[in-house]
C-alpha positions, 0 to 999 in steps of 0.5 A: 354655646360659648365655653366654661372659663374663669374669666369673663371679659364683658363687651370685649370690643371696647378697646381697653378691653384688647389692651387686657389680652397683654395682662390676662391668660388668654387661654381661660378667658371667654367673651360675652359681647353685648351689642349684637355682635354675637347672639347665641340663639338657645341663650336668646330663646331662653331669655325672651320671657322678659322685655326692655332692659330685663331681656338684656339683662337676662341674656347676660345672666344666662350666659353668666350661668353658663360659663361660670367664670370667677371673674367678670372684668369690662372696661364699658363703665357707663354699661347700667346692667353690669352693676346690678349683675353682684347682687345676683352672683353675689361671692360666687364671681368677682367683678372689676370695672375699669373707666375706659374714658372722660366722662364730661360730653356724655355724663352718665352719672346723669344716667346713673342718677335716673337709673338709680330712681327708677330701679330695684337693684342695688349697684355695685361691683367689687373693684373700680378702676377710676382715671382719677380720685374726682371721678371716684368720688363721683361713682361713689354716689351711685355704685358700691365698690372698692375705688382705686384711681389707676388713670386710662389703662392704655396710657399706663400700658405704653411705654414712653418715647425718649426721643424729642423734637425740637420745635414742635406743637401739636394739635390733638384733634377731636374733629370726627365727620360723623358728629360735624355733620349731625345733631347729637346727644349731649349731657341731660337728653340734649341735642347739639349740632355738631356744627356748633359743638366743633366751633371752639375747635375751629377757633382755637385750631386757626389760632394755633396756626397762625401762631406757629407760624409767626413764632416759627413753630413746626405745627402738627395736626394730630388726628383721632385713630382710623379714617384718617383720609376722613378727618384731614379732608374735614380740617381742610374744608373747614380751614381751605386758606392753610397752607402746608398742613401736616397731619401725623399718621394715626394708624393705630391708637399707639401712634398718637402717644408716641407722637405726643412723647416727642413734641415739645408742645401739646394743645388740645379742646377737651381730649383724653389725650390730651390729660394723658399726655399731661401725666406722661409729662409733656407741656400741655395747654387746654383750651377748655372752651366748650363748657361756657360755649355750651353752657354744659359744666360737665365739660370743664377741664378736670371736672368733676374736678374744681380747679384754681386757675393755673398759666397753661389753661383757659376756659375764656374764648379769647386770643389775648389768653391764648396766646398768653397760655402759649407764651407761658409753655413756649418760654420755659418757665420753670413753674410748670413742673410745679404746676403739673405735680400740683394738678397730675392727680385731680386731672388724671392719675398714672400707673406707668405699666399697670402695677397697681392693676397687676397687684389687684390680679396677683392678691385675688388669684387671677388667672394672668399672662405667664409673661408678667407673673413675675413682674411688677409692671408691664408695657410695650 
């Protein structure tokens, strides 16, 4: 069984949640994993009396019931049954969610919407961790909490790399093979080809290209964490005329945040990468294609934001504007920064070492790493 601990780390295998291991007392913690991964069979008998999302639901209070933590923290905030857990546990545990990415390409407050409707429980939690104030105001509609936008916790977790490149731009791919090849779920019960959902990508990758090389740019590729063998031979069946690519090494997820520290230039579609590294203070270009293409809003950039037009991004499929965007980082204009202070907030907030979420664990007692008690902020 699993032991008795104060705090509870709900879904521990999101990767936000490893990232917590540096903040927390990793000696009184214990783990509740939710996905099948670990099955505790006297805890499966005793919750077999209900069906569906109940069973689940059960388990997890069962196991709650045994560990009997004082706090339950997850960085899973698109998970429904960890909302409706305060009404049951009530003062006796405190919960805290942190937003562990965007959420346009699988909007869950669609399913937050239905959810909501359809059950009896009144959701809410007592601290929410948002990547910005929009999205916050968006979880206000269907969750109870106290709201505070601290960004993407990794991001504020990784400290930033002073050296630069002169010459670069990178690329942040979100190409992945598994969804390429198939039909995938999308916002509102809808299915897309993966085909069709990386056409955009495609274009604006071949442009980058192409443009690097006439304006005598280094050019990089830029590659999710893991299969990296994967993704780059996936780039080169769609793109066989490039000649020279070079993809940057992503064996581990702090590779990338380093990487895009020292480019002069990042590009991206639709990357959580690509917003953090707009915070850390790169010049970024969006090419925020997808939500026309699609016809999917959510998938607009900043959204739930509503952004006034600005000279590093474009929700227009054409070259004309691409190429204007690129002109505009490449040339130094001064307005940029202006720019970037302007929209930092309402694409994403930052919360370099994680301070406000250190000051949210010092002021309610929680049990926390002995290398930081006396710290303001922490990163590696």
């Amino acid at each position: 069984l699993p032991s008795k601990k104060d705090v509870l780390i709900y879904d521990p295998l999101i990767n936000s949640s490893n990232d917590l291991l540096y903040y927390l007392d990793n000696s009184k913690i214990e783990r509740l994993y939710i996905r099948g991964e670990k099955i505790y069979i006297f805890i499966l008998i005793k919750s077999l009396f209900s069906l569906n999302f109940e069973f689940k639901r059960n388990y997890i209070i069962n196991y709650i019931n045994i560990v009997q933590p004082k706090f339950i923290i997850s960085a899973t905030d698109n998970d429904m049954v960890i909302y409706t857990l305060k009404e049951k546990f009530l003062d006796k545990i405190k919960f805290i969610v942190m937003q562990n990415g965007l959420r346009g390409i699988y909007d869950s407050f669609e399913e937050f919407r239905i959810f909501k409707k359809k059950t009896k429980y009144k959701l809410s939690v007592d601290y929410f961790l948002t990547i910005s104030e929009p999205i916050s105001k968006k979880y206000k509609k269907y969750i109870k909490a106290k709201y505070i936008s601290i960004g993407l916790f990794k991001n504020n977790l990784i400290k930033k790399n002073k050296i630069k490149y002169k010459n670069r731009l990178i690329f942040i791919s979100s190409f992945s093979k598994n969804i390429y090849e198939n039909n995938f779920y999308i916002n509102n019960h809808k299915y897309i080809n993966g085909n069709l959902f990386f056409k955009t990508d495609e274009i604006v990758l071949k442009f980058l290209y192409k443009y690097c090389k006439q304006k005598n740019i280094d050019f990089y590729i830029c590659l999710r964490p893991g299969n990296y063998h994967e993704q780059k031979k996936l780039i080169l069946d769609i793109c066989p005329s490039f000649k020279n690519l070079k993809f940057l090494s992503n064996s581990n997820t702090y590779d990338n945040y380093r990487e895009i520290d020292k480019s002069n230039f990042v590009t991206c579609v639709d990357s959580a990468l690509g917003y953090e590294a707009y915070v850390r203070g790169a010049k970024v270009a969006f090419f925020s294609l997808k939500a026309k293409s699609l016809s999917i809003n959510s998938l607009k950039l900043g959204w739930p934001a509503k952004l006034k037009k600005a000279d590093f991004w474009t929700l227009e499929n054409k070259e004309k504007e691409f190429e204007k965007i690129l002109n505009y980082l490449v040339n130094k204009n001064k307005n940029y920064r202006d720019y970037r202070l302007k929209y930092k907030n309402r694409l994403m907030s930052y919360d370099p070492g994680n301070s406000i979420f250190i000051n949210l664990l010092k002021n309610n007692n929680f049990p926390i790493n002995k290398k930081i008690k006396n710290k303001k902020r922490f990163q590696i």
